[in-house]
Every structure is written in C-alpha cells, then in structure tokens.
MDTraj code that builds the backbone (N, CA, C; nanometers):
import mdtraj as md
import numpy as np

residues = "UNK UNK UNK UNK UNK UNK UNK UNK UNK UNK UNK UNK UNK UNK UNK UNK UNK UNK UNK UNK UNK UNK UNK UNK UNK UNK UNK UNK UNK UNK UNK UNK UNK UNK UNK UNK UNK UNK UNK UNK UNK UNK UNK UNK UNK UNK UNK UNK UNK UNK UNK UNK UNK UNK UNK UNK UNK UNK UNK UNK UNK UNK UNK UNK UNK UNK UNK UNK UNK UNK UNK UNK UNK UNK UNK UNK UNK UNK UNK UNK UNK UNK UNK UNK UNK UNK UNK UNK".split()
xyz = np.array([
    [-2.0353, 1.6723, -0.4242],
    [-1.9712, 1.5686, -0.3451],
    [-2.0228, 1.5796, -0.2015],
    [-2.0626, 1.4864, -0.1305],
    [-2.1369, 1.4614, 0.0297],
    [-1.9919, 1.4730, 0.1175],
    [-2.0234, 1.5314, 0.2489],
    [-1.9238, 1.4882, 0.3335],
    [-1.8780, 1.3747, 0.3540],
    [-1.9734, 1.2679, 0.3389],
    [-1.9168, 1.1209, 0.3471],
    [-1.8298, 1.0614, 0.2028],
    [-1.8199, 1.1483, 0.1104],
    [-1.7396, 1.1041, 0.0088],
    [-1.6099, 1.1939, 0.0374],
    [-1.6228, 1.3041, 0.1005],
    [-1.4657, 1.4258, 0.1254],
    [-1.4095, 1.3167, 0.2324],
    [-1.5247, 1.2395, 0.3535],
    [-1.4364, 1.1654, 0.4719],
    [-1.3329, 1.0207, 0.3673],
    [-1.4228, 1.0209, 0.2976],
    [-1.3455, 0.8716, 0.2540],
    [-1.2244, 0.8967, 0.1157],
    [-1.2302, 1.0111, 0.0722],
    [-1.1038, 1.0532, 0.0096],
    [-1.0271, 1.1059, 0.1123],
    [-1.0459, 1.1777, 0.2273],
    [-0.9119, 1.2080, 0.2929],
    [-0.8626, 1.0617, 0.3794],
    [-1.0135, 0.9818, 0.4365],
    [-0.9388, 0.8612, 0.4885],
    [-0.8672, 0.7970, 0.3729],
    [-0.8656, 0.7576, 0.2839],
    [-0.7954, 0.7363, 0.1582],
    [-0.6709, 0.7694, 0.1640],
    [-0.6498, 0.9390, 0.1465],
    [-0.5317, 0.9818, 0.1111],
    [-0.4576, 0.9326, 0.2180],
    [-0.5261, 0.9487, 0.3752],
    [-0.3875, 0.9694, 0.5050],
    [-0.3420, 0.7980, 0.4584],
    [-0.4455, 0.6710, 0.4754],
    [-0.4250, 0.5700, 0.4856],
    [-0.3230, 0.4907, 0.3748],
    [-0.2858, 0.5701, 0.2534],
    [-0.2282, 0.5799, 0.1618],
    [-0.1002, 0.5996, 0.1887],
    [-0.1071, 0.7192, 0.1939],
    [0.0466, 0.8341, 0.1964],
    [0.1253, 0.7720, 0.3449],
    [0.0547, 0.6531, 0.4548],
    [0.1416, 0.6413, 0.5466],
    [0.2557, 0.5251, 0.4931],
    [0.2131, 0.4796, 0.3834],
    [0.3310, 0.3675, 0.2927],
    [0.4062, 0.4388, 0.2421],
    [0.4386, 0.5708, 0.1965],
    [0.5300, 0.6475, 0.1730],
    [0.6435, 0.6569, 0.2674],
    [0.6984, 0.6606, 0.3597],
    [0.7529, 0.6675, 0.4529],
    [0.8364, 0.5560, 0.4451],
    [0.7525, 0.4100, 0.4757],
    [0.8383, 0.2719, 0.4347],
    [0.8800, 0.2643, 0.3235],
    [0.8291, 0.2876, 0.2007],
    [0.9211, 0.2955, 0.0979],
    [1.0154, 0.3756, 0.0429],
    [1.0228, 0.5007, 0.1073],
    [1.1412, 0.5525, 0.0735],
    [1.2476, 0.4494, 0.1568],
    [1.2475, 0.4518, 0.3087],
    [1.2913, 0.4408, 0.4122],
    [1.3840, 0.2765, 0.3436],
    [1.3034, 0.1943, 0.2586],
    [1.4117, 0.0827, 0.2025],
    [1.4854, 0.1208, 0.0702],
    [1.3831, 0.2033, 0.0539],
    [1.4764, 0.2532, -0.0938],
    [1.6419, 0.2910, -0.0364],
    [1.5919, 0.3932, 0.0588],
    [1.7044, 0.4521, 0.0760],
    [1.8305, 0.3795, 0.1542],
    [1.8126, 0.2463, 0.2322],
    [1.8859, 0.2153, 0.3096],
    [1.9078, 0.1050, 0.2864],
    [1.8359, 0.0694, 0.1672],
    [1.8695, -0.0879, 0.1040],
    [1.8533, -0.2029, 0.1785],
    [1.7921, -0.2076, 0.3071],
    [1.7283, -0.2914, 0.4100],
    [1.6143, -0.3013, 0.4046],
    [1.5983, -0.4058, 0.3901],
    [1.4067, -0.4656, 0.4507],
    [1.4150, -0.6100, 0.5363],
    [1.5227, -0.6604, 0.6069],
    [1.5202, -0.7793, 0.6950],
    [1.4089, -0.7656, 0.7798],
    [1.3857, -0.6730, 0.8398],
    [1.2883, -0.6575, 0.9323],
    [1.1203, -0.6170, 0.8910],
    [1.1064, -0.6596, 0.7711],
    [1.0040, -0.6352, 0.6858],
    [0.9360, -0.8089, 0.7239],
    [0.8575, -0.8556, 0.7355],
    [0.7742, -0.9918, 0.6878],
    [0.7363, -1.0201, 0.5770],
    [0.7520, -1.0899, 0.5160],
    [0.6833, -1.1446, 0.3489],
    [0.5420, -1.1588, 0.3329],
    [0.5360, -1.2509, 0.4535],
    [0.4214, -1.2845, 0.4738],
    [0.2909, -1.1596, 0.5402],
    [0.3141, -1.0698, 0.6031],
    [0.2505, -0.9797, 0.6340],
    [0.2456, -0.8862, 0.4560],
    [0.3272, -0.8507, 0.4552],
    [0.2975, -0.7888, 0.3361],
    [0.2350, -0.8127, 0.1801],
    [0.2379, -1.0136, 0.1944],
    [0.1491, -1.0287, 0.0472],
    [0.0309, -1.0678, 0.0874],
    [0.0216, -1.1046, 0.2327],
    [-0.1358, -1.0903, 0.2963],
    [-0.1709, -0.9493, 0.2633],
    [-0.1032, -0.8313, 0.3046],
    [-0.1785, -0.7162, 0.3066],
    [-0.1807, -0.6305, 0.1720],
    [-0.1146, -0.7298, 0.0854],
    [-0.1399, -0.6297, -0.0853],
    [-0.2169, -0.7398, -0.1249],
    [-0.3165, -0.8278, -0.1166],
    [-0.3815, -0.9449, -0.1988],
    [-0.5510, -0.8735, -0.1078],
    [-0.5425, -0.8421, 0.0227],
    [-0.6647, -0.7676, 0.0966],
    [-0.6546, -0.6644, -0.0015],
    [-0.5405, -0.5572, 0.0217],
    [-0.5828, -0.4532, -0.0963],
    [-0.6232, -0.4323, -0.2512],
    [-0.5663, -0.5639, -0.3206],
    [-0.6152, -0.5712, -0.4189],
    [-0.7471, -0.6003, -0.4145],
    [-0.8077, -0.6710, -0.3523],
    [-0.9437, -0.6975, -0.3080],
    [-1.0422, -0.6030, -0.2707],
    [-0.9794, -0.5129, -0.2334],
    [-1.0154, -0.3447, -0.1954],
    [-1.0534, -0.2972, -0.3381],
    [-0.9497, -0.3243, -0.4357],
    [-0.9374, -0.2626, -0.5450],
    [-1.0603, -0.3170, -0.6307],
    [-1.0793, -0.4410, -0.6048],
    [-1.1919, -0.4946, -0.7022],
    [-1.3383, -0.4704, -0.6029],
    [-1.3445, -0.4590, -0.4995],
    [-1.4727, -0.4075, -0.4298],
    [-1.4820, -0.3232, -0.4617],
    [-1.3981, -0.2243, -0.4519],
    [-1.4119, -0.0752, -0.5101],
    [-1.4929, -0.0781, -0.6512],
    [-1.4616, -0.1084, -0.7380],
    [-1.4505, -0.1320, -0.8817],
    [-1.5910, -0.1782, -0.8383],
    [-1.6613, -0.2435, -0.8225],
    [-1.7725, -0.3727, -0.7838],
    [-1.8781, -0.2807, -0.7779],
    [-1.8623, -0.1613, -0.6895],
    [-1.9437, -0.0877, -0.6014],
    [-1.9925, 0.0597, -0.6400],
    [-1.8645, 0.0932, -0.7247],
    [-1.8405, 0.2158, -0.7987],
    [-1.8090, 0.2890, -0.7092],
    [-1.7052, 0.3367, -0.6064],
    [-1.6756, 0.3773, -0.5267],
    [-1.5000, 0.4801, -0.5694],
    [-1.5515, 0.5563, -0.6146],
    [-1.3785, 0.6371, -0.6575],
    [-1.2654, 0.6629, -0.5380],
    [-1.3518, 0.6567, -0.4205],
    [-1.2415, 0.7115, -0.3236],
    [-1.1964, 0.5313, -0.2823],
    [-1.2442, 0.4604, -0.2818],
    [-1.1878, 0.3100, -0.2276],
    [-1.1046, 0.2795, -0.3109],
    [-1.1367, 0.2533, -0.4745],
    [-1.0354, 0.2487, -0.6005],
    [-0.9531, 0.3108, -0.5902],
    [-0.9136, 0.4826, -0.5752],
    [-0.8109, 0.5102, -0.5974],
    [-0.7214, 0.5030, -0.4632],
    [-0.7693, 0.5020, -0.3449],
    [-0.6770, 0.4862, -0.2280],
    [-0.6218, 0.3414, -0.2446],
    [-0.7104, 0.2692, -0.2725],
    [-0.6112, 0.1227, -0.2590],
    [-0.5773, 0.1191, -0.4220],
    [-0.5602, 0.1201, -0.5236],
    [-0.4911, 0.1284, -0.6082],
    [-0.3582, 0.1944, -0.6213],
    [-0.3334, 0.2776, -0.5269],
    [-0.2173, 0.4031, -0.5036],
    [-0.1411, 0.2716, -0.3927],
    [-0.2468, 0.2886, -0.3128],
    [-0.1603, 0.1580, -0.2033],
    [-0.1310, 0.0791, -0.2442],
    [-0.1335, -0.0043, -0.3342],
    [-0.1230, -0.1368, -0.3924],
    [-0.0037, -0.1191, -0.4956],
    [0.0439, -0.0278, -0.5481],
    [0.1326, 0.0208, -0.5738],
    [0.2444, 0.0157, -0.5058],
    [0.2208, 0.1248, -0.4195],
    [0.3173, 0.1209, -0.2697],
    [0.3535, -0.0617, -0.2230],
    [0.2841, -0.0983, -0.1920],
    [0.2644, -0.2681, -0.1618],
    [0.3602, -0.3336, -0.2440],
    [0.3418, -0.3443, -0.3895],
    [0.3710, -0.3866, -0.4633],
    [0.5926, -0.3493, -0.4389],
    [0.5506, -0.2203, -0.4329],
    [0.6993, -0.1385, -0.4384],
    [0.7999, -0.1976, -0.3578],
    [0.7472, -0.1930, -0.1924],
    [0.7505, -0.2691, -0.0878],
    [0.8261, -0.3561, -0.1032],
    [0.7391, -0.4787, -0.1285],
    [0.7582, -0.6502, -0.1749],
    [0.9207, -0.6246, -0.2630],
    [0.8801, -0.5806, -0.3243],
    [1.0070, -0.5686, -0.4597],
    [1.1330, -0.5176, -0.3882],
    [1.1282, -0.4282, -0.2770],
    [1.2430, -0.3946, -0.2521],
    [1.2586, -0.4939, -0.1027],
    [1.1965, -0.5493, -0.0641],
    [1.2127, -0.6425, 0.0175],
    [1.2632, -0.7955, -0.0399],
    [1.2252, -0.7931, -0.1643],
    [1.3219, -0.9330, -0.2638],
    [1.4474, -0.9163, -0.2311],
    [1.4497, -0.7820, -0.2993],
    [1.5622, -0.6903, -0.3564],
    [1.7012, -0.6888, -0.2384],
    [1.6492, -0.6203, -0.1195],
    [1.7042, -0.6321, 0.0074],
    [1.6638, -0.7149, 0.1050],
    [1.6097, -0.7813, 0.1034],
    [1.5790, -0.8256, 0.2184],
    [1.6372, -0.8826, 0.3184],
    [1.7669, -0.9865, 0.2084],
    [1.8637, -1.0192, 0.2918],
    [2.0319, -0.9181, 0.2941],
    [1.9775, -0.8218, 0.3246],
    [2.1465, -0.7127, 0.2920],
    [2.1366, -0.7558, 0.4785],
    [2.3195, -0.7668, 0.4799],
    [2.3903, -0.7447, 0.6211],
    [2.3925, -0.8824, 0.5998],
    [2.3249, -1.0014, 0.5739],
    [2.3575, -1.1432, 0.6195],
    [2.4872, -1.2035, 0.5714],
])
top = md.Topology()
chain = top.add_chain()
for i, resn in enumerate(residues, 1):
    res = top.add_residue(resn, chain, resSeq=i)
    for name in ("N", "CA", "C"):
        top.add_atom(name, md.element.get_by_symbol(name[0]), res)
traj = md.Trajectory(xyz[None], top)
C-alpha cells in the first residue's frame, strides 16, 4: 500500500467518523429542527456519486469512506423525518 493510499483511508476514516457525532446526537435527543433537508439530500446524492466514482475508478478508500458516509447520511435524513418537527 503507497502513502497516498494510507492518506486517503485515514482522510476517509476522519471525514467519515465526523457524522457519528450528529447521529447519535438526534438519535439521542429526538431533535433535528435545526437540521436542513435540503443540505442534507444535496450532500448524500454528492456522496452517492462519490460512491459510484469510486466504484468507476477502482478506488477502495473513496468506496468505502463514502459508502460508510452515505449510510450515516441516509441515517441522518431518517431521523430528521422522524424528528424533525419535535417541540412544534
């Protein structure tokens, strides 16, 4: 494995694991008002797009960081349906 494939699995992992945080953070508090819809199915439809460049290119560290993210994304959205309007 090249250093430029270790840089783009750890940029991967950090750029990943920082959606962890927001999704517990609605899980746990059953709020997402302050979430955007629109920011977030703009930014899981780019990542899926990630996902198929990846795929395109043969690139394991792009596939699996945005596939993990896209997940997260996905999770997101769902609990932003889910809550989005709690307190109104």
């Amino acid at each position: 494995m090249t250093a430029f494939e270790w840089v783009g699995y750890a940029a991967g992992t950090l750029t990943t694991i920082a959606f962890v945080p927001q999704v517990l953070h609605v899980w746990k508090t059953k709020r997402a008002d302050d979430l955007h819809i629109g920011t977030l199915v703009i930014f899981t439809v780019g990542v899926a797009l990630w996902v198929v460049y990846g795929i395109a290119v043969r690139e394991l560290p792009v596939i699996l960081a945005n596939a993990v993210t896209l997940v997260l994304q996905c999770a997101i959205i769902f609990l932003k349906v889910r809550y989005g309007r709690a307190g109104r």
